[in-house]
C-alpha positions in Angstrom: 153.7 114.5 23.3 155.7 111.5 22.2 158.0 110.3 25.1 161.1 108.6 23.4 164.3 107.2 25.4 167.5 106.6 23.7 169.4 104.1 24.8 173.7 104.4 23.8 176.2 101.8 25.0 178.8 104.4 26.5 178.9 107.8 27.9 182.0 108.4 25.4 182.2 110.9 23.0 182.4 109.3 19.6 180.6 109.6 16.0 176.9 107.9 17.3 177.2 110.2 20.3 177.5 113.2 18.4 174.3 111.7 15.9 172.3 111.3 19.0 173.4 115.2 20.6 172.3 116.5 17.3 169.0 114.2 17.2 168.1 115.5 20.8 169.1 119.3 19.8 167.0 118.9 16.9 163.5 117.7 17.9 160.5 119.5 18.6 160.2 120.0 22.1 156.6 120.6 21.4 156.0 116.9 20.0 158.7 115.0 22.1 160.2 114.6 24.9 163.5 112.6 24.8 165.1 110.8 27.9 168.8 109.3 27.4 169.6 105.8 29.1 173.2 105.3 28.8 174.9 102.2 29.6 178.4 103.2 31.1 179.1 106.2 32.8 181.8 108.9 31.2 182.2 112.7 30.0 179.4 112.7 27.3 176.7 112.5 29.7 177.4 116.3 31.1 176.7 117.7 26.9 173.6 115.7 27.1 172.7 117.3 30.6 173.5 120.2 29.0 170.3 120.3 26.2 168.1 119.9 29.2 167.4 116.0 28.3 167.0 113.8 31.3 169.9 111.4 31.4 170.2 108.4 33.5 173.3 105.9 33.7 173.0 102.5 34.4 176.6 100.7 34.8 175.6 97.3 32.7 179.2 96.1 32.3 180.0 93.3 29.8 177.3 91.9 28.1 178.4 88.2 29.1 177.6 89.1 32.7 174.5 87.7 32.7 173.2 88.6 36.2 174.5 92.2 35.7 173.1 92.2 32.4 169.5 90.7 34.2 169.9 93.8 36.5 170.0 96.0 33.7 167.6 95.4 31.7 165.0 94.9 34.9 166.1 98.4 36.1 165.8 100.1 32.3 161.9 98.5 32.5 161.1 100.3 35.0 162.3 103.2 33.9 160.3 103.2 30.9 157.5 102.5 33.0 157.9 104.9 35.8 158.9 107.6 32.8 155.7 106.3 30.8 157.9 106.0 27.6 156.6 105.7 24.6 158.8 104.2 22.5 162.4 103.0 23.2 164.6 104.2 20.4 168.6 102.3 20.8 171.9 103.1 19.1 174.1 100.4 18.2 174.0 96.4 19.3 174.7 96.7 22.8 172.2 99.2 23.7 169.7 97.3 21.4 170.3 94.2 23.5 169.1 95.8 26.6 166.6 98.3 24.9 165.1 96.3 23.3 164.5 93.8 26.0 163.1 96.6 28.2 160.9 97.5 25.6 160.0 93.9 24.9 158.7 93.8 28.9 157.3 97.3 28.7 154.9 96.7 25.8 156.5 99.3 23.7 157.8 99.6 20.5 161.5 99.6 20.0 163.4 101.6 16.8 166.9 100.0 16.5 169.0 102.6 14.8 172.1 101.3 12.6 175.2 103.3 12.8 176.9 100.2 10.4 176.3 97.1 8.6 175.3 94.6 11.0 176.6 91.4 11.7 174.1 89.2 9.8 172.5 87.9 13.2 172.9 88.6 16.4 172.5 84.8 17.3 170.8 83.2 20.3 171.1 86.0 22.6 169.6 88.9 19.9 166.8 86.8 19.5 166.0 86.0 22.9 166.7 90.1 23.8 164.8 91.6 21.2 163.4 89.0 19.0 161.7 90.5 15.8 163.0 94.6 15.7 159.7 97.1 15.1 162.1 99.4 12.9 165.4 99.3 12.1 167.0 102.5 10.7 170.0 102.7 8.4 171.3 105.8 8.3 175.1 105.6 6.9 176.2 105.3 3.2 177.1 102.3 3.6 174.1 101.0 4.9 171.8 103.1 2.8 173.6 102.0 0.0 173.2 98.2 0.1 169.5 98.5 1.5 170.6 97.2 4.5 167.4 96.6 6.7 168.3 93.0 8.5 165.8 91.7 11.4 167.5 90.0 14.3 167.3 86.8 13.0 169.6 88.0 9.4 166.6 88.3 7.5 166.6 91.5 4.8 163.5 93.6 5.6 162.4 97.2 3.5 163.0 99.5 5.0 160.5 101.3 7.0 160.0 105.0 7.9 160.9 106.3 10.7 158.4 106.9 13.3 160.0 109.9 15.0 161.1 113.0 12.6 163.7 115.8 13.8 163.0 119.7 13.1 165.7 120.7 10.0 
């Protein structure tokens, strides 16, 4: 069984939080075993609870906060230690930033999944967090559209398949 944690930026309901509810209610239980790391507390996290996917919240606050942001990333390690996680899967910059890096100290691989057409770097701090991404997913129109597959460092990539595959 496939251990996969998804890290999100906020416990908010909005448009990735509703991709990721119907991700989670979609997978085969059989093959995987999803875990949510969500980065700001709020009402979302109770419909999560609610597919019987461990959740935890970590309050990371703004990103610029570096010793917050240190704390974070430290304490999502050793979740996907203690959890024995097998591959960190984040949603969005922000979540990438601190997935990643916790993937990055874990020795797992990390999927970044694209809601929108990224910035074309992330600059100093991107790099440092994540550094090369192992997939990068783009799953909007717009980004599907342009073959929008950029590394951290603005560099187009192919795209790649996906690793992990939902139940239709």
């Amino acid at each position: 069984m496939l251990r996969v944690l998804y890290v999100i930026p906020v416990g908010e309901r909005g448009g990735l939080e509703v991709v990721l509810l119907q991700i989670i209610k979609s997978l085969d239980r059989s093959a995987f075993a999803p875990g949510v790391a969500v980065l700001e507390d709020g009402p979302f996290i109770s419909e999560v609870r609610q597919t019987g996917t461990p959740t935890w919240v970590f309050e990371s606050g703004r990103v610029r906060n570096v010793p917050r942001a240190v704390g974070t990333i430290v304490a999502l390690t050793r979740l996907v230690r203690r959890e024995h996680i097998d591959i960190v899967h984040t949603i969005n910059t922000k979540a990438h930033l601190y997935g990643s890096s916790a993937a990055v100290l874990s020795g797992v691989p990390c999927v970044y999944h694209l809601q929108d057409v990224p910035r074309p770097t992330l600059g100093r701090v991107g790099r440092a967090a994540g550094g090369e991404d192992d997939r990068l997913l783009p799953v909007r129109r717009g980004c599907r559209s342009r073959g929008v597959a950029l590394t951290s460092r603005g560099q187009s990539r192919s795209q790649r398949a996906h690793p992990i595959t939902a139940q239709s």
